[in-house]
C-alpha positions in Angstrom: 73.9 49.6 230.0 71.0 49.1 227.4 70.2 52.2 225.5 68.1 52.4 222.6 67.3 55.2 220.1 64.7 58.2 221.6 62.6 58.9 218.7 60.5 56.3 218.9 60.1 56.6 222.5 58.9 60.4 222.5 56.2 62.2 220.5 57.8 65.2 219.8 61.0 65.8 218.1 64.1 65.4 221.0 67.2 63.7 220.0 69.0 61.9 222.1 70.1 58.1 223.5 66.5 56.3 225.7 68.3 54.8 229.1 66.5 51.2 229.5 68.8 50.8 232.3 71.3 53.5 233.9 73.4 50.5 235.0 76.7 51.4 237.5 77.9 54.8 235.7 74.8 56.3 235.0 72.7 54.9 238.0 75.6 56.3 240.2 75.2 59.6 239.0 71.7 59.8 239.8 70.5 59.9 235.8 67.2 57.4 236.0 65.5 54.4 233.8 63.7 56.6 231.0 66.4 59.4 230.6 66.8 60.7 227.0 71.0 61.5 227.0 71.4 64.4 224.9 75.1 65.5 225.7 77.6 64.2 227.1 81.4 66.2 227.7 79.1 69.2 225.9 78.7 67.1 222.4 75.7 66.0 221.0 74.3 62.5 221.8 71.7 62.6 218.5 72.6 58.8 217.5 73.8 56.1 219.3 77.0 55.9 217.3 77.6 59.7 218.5 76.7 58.6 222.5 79.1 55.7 221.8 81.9 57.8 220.6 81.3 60.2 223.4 81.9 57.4 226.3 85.1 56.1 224.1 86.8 59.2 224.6 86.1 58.9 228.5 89.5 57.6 230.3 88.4 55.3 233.6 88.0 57.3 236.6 87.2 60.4 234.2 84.4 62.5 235.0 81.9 64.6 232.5 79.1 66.4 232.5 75.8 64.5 231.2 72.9 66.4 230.6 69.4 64.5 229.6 65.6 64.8 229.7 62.4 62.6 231.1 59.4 61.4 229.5 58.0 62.8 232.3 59.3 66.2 232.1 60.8 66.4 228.5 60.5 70.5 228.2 63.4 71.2 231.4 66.8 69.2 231.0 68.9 68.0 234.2 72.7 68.2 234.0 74.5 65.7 236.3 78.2 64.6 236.1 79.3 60.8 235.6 82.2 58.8 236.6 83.5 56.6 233.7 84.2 53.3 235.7 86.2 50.8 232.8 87.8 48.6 235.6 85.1 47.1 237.3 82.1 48.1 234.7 83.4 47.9 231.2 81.6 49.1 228.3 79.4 46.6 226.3 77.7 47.2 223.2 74.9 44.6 222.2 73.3 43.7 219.2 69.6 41.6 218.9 70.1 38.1 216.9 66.6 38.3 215.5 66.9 34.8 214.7 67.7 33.2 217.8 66.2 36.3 220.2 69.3 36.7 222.1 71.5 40.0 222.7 75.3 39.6 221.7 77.2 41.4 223.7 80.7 42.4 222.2 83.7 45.2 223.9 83.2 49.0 223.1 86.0 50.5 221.6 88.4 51.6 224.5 90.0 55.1 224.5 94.0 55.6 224.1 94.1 56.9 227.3 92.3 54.3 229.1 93.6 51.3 227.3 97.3 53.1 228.4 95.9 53.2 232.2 94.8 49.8 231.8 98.5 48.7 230.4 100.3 50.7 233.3 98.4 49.2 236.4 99.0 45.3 235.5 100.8 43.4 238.2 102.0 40.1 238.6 100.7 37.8 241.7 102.7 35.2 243.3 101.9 32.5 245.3 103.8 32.0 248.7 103.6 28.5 250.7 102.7 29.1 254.4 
């Protein structure tokens, strides 16, 4: 899920996290390319540090209320409630190496909750000859 600062995007002053791409979680919910996240669980998504701390406290499975603005409507927000999804669509935060042009992708920091959930549901396979 790419998501860049808003104030560069906008002309007028709204804070909030710039969707690039809604990916699973946010596509999903119905929460388009172009959204400007502003809250999500009802706290403020100003910076991208504050949007990342908000989805870290999200357990999989989880739900929350999300409410953002368009570019193409940026004077009426929508509200629309997300499904945290950790199993099968984990978190990623990226960073641009300017030098070499690539994005390095690295984990986002896991709630207690969900890295307990995560420790609970392992299982063992075995093999069986047929």
């Amino acid at each position: 899920m790419p998501f860049l600062s808003a104030g560069a995007a906008l002309q007028r002053t709204t804070r909030g996290v710039y969707v690039a791409n809604p990916g699973y979680v946010f596509g999903a919910a119905g929460i388009p390319r172009g959204a400007v996240i502003m809250t999500i669980n009802g706290r403020k998504t100003d910076t991208l540090q504050e949007f990342e701390a908000g989805i870290a406290q999200l357990a999989d499975g989880e739900r929350a209320p999300v409410r953002y603005i368009t570019i193409d409507d940026p004077n009426n927000s929508e509200l629309r409630a997300i499904r945290m999804d950790r199993l099968w669509f984990p978190v990623r935060h990226c960073d641009r190496d300017d030098a070499s042009g690539l994005w390095i992708a690295s984990s986002s920091r896991r709630s207690p909750t969900q890295a307990r959930a995560r420790d609970s549901t392992a299982f063992r396979t075995s093999r069986t000859r047929g």
